[in-house]
N, C-alpha and C positions, 0 to 999 in steps of 0.2 A: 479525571483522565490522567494516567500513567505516562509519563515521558515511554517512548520506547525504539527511538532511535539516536545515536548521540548524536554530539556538536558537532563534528565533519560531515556526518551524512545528513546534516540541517542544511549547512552552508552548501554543500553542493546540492541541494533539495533546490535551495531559493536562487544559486547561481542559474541551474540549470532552465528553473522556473520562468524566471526573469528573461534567459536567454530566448525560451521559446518563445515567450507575448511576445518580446521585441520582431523577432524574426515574424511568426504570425501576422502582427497588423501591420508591418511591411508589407507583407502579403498584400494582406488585405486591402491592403490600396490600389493594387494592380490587378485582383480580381474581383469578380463578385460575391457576394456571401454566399456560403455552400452549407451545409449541414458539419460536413468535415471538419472546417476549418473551426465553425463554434463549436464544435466538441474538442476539438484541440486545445482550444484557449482554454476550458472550462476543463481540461486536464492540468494545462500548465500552471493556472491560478489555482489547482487542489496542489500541487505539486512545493509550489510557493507557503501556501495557506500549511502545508505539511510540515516543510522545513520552521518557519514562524516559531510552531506551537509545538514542536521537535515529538509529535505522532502521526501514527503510519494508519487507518487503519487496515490495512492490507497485511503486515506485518502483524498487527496483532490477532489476526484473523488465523494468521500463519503459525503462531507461536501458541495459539490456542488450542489447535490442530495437532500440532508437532510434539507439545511438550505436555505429558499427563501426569496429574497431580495424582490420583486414588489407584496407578501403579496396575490398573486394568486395561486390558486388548477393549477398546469397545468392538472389534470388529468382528473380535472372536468371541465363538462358544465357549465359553469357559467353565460349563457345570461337569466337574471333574468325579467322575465318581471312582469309588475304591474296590478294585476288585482283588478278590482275594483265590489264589489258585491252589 
């Protein structure tokens, strides 16, 4: 696995991470368990677990998308023929 986010958007990966569980099982004391709120925590602890091991995979999903190695359209037709007038 590829590092592919730096050291400031780690640190605030795990700040922000950390902010949410806190706030979350605050929550969580004054209400009942909802579907919502575990899926929030199980965002915040990927968000945490992200900043950690300093990869995204979202970002890499994103740069894999965005940035083409072999210099071709996949989206386009590309069989170029030569006409001669």
């Amino acid at each position: 696995m590829i590092q592919n986010i730096g050291i400031i958007n780690s640190m605030v990966r795990i700040t922000a991470g950390l902010s949410m569980l806190t706030f979350l099982s605050m929550q969580g004391q004054k209400q009942e368990d909802s579907f919502v709120q575990r899926m929030m925590v199980i965002i915040a602890a990927m968000k945490v677990a992200e900043g950690i091991v300093r990869y995204c995979p979202m970002t890499a999903m994103y740069d894999e998308i965005v940035y083409e190695d072999d210099g071709l359209e996949e989206d386009w037709d590309q069989e170029f023929t030569e006409e001669v007038m």
